[in-house]
C-alpha positions as CSV (number, residue, x, y, z in Angstrom):
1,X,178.4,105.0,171.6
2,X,174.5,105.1,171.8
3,X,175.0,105.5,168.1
4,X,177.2,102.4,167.3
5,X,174.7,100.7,169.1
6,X,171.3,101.4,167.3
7,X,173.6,100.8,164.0
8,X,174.8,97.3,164.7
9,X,171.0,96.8,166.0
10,X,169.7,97.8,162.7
11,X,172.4,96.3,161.3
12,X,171.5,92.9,162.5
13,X,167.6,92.9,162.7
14,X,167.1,94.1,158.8
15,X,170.3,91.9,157.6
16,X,168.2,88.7,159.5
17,X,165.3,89.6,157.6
18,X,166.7,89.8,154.0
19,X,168.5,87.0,154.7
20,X,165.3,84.9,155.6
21,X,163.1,86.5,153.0
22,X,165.8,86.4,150.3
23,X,166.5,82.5,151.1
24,X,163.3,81.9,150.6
25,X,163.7,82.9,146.8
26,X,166.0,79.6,146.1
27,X,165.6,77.5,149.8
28,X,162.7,75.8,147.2
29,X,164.2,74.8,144.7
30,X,166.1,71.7,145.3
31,X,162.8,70.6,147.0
32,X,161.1,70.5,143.8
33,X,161.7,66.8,142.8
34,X,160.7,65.7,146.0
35,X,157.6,68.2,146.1
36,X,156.6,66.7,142.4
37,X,156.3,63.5,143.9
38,X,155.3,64.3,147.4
39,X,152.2,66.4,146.1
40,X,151.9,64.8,142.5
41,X,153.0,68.2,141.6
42,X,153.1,68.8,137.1
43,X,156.2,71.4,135.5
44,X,153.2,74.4,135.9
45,X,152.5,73.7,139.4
46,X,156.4,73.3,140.5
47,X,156.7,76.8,138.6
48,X,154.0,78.2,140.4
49,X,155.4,77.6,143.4
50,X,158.4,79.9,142.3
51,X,156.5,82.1,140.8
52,X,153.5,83.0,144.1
53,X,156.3,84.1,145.7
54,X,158.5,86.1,143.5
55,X,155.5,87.3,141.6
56,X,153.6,88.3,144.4
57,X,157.3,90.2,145.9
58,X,157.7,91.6,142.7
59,X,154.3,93.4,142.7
60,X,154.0,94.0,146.3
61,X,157.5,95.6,146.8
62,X,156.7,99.1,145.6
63,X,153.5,98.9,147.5
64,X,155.8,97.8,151.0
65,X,157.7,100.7,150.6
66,X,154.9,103.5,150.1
67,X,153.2,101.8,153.3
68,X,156.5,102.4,155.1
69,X,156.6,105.6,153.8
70,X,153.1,106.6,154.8
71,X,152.7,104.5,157.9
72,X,156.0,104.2,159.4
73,X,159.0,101.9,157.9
74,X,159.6,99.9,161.4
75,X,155.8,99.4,161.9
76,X,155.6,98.0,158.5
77,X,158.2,95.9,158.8
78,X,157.4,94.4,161.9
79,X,153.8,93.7,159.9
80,X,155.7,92.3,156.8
81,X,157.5,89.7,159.2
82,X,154.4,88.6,160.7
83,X,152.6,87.8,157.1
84,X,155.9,86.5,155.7
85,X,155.8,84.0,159.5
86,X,152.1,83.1,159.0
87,X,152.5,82.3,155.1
88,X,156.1,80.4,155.7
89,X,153.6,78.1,158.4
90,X,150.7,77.6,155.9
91,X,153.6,76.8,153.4
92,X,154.5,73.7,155.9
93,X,151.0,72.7,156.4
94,X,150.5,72.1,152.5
95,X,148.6,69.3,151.3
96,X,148.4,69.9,147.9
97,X,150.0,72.0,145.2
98,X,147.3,74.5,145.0
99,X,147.5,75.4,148.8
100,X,151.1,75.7,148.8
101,X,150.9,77.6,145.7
102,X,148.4,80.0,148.1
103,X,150.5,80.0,150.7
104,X,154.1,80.6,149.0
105,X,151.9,84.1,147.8
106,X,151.4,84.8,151.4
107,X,154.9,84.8,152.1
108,X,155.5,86.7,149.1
109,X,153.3,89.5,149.9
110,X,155.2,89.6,153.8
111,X,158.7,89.8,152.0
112,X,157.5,93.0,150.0
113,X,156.7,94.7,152.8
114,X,159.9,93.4,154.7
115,X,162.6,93.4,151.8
116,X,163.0,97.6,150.1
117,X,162.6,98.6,154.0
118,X,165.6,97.2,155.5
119,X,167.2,98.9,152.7
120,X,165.7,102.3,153.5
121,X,166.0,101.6,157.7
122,X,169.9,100.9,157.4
123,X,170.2,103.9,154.6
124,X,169.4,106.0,157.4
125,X,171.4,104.3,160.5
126,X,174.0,104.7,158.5
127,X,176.6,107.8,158.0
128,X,176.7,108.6,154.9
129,X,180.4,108.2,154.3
130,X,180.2,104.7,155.3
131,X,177.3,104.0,153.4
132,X,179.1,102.2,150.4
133,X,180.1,99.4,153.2
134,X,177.0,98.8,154.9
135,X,175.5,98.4,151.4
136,X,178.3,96.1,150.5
137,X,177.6,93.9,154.0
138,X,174.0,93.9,152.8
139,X,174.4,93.0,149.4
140,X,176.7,90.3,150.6
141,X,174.4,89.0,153.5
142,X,171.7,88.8,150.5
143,X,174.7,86.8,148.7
144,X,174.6,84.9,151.5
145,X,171.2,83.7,151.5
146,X,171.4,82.8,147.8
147,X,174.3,81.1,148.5
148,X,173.0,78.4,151.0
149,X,169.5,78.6,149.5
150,X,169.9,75.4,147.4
151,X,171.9,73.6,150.2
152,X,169.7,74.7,153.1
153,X,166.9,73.6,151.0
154,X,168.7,70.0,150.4
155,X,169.8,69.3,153.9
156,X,166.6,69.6,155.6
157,X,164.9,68.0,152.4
158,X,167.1,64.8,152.9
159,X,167.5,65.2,156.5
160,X,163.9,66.0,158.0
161,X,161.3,67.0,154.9
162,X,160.6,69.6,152.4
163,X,158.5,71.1,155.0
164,X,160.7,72.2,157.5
165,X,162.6,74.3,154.8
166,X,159.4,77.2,155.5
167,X,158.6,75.8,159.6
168,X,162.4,76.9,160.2
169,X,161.3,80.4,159.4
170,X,158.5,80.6,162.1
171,X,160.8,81.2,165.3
172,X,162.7,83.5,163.3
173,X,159.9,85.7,162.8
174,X,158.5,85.4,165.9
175,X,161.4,87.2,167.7
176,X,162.3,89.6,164.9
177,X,158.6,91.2,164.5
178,X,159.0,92.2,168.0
179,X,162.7,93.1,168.3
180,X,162.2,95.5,165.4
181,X,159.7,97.3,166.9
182,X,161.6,97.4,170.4
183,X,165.3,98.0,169.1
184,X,164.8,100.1,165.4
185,X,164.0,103.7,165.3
186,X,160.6,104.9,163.4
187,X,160.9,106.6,160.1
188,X,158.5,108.0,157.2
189,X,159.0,108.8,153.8
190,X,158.1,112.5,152.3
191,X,155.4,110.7,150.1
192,X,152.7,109.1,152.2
193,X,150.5,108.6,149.3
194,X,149.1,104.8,148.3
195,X,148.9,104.1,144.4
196,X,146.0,101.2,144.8
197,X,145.1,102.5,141.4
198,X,148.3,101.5,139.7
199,X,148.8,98.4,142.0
200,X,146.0,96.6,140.5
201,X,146.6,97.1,137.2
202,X,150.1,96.5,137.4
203,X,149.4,93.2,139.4
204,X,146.8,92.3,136.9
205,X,148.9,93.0,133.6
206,X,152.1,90.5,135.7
207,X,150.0,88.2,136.4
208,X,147.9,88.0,132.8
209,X,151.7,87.6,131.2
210,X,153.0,85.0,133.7
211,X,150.0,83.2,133.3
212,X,150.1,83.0,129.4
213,X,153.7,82.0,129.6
214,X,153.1,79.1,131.8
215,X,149.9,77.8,130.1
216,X,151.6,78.4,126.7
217,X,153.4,74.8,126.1
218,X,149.9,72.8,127.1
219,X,147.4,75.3,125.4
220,X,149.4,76.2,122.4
221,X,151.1,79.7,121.6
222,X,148.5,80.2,119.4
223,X,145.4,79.4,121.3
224,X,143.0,81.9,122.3
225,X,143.5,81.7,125.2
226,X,147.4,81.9,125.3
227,X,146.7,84.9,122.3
228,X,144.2,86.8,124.3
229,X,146.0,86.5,128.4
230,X,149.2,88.0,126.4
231,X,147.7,90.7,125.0
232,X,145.7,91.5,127.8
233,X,148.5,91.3,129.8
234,X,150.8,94.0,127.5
235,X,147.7,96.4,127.4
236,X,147.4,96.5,130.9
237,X,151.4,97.2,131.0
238,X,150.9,100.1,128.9
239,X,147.4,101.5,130.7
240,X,150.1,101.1,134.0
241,X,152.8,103.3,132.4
242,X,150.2,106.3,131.2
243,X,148.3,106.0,134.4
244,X,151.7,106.3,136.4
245,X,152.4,109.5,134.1
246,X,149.3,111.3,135.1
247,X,148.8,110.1,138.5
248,X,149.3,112.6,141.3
249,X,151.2,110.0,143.4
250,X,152.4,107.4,141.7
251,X,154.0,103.8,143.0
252,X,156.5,103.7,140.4
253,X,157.4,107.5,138.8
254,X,158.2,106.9,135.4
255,X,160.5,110.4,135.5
256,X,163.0,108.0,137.0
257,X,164.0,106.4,134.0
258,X,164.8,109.4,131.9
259,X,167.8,109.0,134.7
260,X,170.3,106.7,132.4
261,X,171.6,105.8,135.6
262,X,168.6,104.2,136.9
263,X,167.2,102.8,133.6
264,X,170.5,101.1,133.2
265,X,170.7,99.3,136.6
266,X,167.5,97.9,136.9
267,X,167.8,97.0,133.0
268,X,171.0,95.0,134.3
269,X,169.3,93.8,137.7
270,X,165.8,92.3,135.4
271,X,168.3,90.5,132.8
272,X,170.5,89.1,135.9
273,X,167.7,87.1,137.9
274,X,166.4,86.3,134.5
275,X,169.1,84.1,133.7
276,X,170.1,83.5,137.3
277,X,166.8,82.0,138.7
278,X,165.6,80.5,135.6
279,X,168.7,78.5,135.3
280,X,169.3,77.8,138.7
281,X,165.5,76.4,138.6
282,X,166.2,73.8,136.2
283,X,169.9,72.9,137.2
284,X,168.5,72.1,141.0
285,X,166.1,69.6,139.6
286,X,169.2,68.0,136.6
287,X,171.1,66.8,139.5
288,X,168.5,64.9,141.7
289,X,165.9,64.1,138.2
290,X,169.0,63.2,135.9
291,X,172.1,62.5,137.8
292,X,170.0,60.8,140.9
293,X,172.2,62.5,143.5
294,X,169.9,63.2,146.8
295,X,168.6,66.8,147.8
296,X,171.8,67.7,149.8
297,X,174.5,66.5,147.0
298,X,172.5,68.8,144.5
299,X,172.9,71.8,146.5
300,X,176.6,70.9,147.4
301,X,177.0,70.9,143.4
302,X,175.8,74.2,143.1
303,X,177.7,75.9,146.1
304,X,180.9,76.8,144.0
305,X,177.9,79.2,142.3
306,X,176.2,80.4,145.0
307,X,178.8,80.7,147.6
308,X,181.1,82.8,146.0
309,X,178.9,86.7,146.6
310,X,180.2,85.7,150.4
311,X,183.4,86.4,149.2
312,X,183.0,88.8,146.2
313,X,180.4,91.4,147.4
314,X,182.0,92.7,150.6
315,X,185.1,93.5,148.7
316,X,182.9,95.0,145.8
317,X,180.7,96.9,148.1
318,X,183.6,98.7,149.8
319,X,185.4,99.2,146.3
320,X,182.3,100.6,144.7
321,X,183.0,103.4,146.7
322,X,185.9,104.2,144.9
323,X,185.8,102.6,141.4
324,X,182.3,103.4,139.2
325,X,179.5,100.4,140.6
326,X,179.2,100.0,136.4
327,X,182.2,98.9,136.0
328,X,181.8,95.8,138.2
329,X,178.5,95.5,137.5
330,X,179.3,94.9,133.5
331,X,182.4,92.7,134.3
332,X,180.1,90.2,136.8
333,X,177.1,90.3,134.7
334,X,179.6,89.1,131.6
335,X,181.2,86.7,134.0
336,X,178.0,85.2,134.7
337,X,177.1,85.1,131.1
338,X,180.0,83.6,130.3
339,X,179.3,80.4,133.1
340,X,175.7,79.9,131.6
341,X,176.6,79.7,128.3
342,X,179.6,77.5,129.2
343,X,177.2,75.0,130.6
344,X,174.8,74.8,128.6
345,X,177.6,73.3,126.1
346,X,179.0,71.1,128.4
347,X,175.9,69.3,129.5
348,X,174.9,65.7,128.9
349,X,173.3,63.3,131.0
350,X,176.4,61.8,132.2
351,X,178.6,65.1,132.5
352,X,181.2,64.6,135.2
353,X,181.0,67.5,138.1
354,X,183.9,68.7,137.4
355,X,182.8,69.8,133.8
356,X,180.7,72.7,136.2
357,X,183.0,73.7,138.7
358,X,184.4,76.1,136.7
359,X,181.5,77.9,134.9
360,X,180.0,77.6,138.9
361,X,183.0,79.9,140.0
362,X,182.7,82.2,137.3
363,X,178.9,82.7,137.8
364,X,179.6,83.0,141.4
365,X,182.2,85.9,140.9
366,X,180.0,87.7,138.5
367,X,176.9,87.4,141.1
368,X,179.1,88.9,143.6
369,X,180.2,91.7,141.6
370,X,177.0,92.7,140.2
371,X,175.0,92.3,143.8
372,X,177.6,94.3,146.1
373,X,177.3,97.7,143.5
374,X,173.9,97.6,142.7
375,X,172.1,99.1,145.5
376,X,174.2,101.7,145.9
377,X,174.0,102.7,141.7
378,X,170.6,102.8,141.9
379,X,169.7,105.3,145.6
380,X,172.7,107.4,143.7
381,X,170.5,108.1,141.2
382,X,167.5,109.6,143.0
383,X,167.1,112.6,145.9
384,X,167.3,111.2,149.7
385,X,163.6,111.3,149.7
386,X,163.0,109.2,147.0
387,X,165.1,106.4,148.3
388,X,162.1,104.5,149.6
389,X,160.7,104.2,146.0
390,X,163.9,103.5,144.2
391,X,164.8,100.8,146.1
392,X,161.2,99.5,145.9
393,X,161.4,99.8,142.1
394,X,164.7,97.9,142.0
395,X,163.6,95.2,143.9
396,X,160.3,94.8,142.3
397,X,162.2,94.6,138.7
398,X,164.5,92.0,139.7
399,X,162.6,89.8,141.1
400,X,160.2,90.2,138.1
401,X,162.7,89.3,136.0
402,X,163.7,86.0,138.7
403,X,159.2,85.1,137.7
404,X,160.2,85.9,133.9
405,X,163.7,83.6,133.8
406,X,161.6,80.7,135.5
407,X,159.0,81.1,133.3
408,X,160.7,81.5,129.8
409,X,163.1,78.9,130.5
410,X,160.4,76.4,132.0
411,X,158.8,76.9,128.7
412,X,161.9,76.6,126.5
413,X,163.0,73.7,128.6
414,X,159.1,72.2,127.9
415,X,159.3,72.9,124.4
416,X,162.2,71.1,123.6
417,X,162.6,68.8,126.1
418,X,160.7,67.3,129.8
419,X,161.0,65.0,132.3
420,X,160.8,61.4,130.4
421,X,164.3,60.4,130.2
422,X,167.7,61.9,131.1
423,X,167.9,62.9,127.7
424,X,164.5,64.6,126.9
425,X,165.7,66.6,130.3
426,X,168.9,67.6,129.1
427,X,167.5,67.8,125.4
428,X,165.2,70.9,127.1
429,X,167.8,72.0,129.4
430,X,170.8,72.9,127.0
431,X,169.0,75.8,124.6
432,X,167.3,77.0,128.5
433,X,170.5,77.7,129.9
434,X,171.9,78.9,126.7
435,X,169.0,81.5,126.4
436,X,169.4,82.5,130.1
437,X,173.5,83.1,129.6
438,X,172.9,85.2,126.5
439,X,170.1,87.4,128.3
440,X,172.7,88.1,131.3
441,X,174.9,89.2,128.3
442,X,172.3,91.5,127.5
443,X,172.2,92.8,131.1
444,X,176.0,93.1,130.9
445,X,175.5,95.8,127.9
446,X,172.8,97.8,130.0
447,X,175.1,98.4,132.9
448,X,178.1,99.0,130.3
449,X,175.7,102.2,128.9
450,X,175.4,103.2,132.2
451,X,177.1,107.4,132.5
452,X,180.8,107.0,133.9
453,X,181.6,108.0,137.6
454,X,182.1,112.0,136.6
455,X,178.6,112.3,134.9
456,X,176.9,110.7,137.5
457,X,178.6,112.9,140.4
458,X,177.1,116.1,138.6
459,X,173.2,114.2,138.0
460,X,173.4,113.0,141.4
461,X,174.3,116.8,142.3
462,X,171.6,117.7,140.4
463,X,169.3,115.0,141.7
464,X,169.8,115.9,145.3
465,X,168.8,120.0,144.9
466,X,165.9,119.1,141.4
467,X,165.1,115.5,141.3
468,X,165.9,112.8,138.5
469,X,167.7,114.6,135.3
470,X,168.9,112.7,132.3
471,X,171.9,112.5,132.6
């Protein structure tokens, strides 16, 4: 009984937290309009915004879950929750976009810590023989979260203002840091080692690349500038793969990827939140910019999307304990490519609704497919030890490809189009989403090449006793 009880506990404190951390990931964006104006906010400040935060998780993540490792996972989570509160208030208290662009990296770096450790801390609450459900539950509670981001975000936009969407966080955090440390049990990782060395380069190399790709449109893809932050930004990618292949500890071990396994999921999860968050970032602002519908109508619009994980990933979770997680990772991701595509040939500054409803569902089906398996693919694919970092890893490459989609599509969307008329905005809109459905397509291939449910069985065998193996 004392069991049951520290699982739901755990259960419910670190499926709280995602939910907060992870809504904060979309919650934003059908703000923007209203923050453009509010702040006199330009397209490179509004993708900023996005970009702190996801950037910042993306970097940070690997980093959370070595702290956890080496310092404890609950103490480091309760520390996450109070950086992600104290960022989400400096967030409300914005005046400008360059202090909310500050801020929204606070709250980044809180949900790095916070985010790959309520994956590890339920791992281990969890038997193992119902681990396949509780993953399934927390895929689907992150689901959830991306499902009411865009509606949450509108409804408080339209009902109070844009800053409430980060002051409802603060009592949220306020009782979780605490509850965590009084209700969750204490763990540490094998590896209690801390990469700083391959931290800042990779952070530095990100943030070189972003930073081109935003400046690009204004300065010119052939600028010096643009030229040299690129190519500073690749070399420093490289220097961060050789220095992780002779470091004695390192944040991300590149061994992992000669696992096709592994390679192949978190090839599927970057090419996913490409597509997903860079088209979801531009749709939010096409209802309110284009269409004129207020905050809460655009995130009712794009509930038939979002909403649908709620119902798809609990069933998926709990299947993918049975049927091979590539399977219904391959047929969501092609589902979802199949949606973006779809509208991006159906839009036109006067499209009815009901043009979207049904790309919406299928995107929404595919999201829940791919998110429910996912988690579960990926800790398969390493020893029980090494859970910490895998699920660090598969974080951090998602969400890095959630900063990529926002900023490729931003600058295909500037290219082509902007924010003049409803048709410059929908001129720049249509080859976006286009590009974003045909990179989830790509992602749809990855998880296809991933090794069938036998193969993996015998690596993950493997894995448990050696380590990583090709499989």
């Amino acid at each position: 009984m004392a069991r049951r009880s520290q699982v739901i506990w755990t259960f419910a404190i670190t499926s709280i937290a995602l939910f907060m951390v992870t809504l904060d990931n979309l919650v934003v964006t059908t703000a923007l309009p209203v923050i453009r104006h509010d702040l006199n906010a330009n397209l490179q400040q509004l993708e900023w915004t996005i970009n702190a935060y996801t950037l910042t998780f993306a970097v940070l993540l690997l980093t959370g879950a070595a702290l956890g490792d080496r310092f404890g996972r609950r103490r480091i989570f309760s520390v996450g929750l109070a950086v992600f509160t104290l960022g989400s208030a400096a967030s409300a208290l914005a005046q400008n976009p360059t202090m909310l662009i500050v801020a929204r990296a606070v709250q980044g770096a809180g949900a790095a810590m916070v985010t790959p450790l309520t994956l590890t801390i339920l791992s281990a609450a969890v038997p193992a023989n119902r681990r396949g459900v509780a993953l399934g539950a927390w895929g689907g509670i992150g689901g959830l979260a991306v499902a009411v981001g865009p509606i949450v975000g509108g409804a408080i936009v339209q009902g109070i203002s844009w800053h409430w969407i980060f002051w409802v966080n603060v009592p949220i955090g306020l009782l979780l840091a605490p509850l965590a440390r009084i209700r969750l049990s204490e763990t540490r990782g094998s590896d209690n080692h801390l990469d700083l060395g391959g931290l800042v380069i990779a952070s530095a190399g990100l943030f070189a690349i972003v930073w081109g790709l935003v400046r690009a449109n204004q300065q010119g893809w052939t600028s010096p500038e643009i030229l040299g932050t690129l190519g500073a930004g690749v070399a420093l990618m490289v220097g961060f793969v050789i220095y992780e292949l002779r470091s004695r500890a390192p944040m991300l071990p590149i061994r992992y990827f000669n696992n096709r396994t592994f390679t192949g999921a978190n090839l599927a999860s970057l090419f996913m939140f490409f597509g997903m968050f860079g088209s979801v970032f531009l749709l939010a602002q096409f209802f309110q910019t284009v269409q004129g519908l207020s905050p809460l109508d655009a995130g009712l619009r794009i509930l038939p999307w979002t909403a649908m994980p709620i119902i798809v990933a609990p069933t998926a979770g709990a299947l993918s304990d049975r049927i091979n997680g590539r399977t219904l990772m391959a047929i969501g991701l092609t589902l979802q490519a199949i949606g973006l595509i779809w509208i991006g040939l159906v839009v036109t500054p006067t499209v009815p609704y009901s043009a979207f409803i049904v790309p919406f569902i299928l995107s929404g089906i595919g999201m829940g497919m791919f998110f429910a398996p996912v988690a579960n693919v990926v800790l398969s694919s390493v020893s029980a030890r090494e859970e910490g970092k895998a699920s660090g890893a598969n974080n951090a490459i998602r969400e890095l490809g959630g900063v990529l989609g926002v900023t490729v599509l931003a600058s295909i969307f500037a290219h082509w189009g902007g924010y003049v008329s409803g048709a410059t905005f929908v001129a720049g809109l249509e080859p976006a989403v286009i590009v974003g459905g045909a990179v989830v397509a790509v992602g749809a291939v990855a998880a296809a090449f991933i090794p069938a449910r036998k193969r993996m069985a015998s690596a993950e065998t493997a894995t448990r006793v050696e380590g990583p193996v090709a499989a």
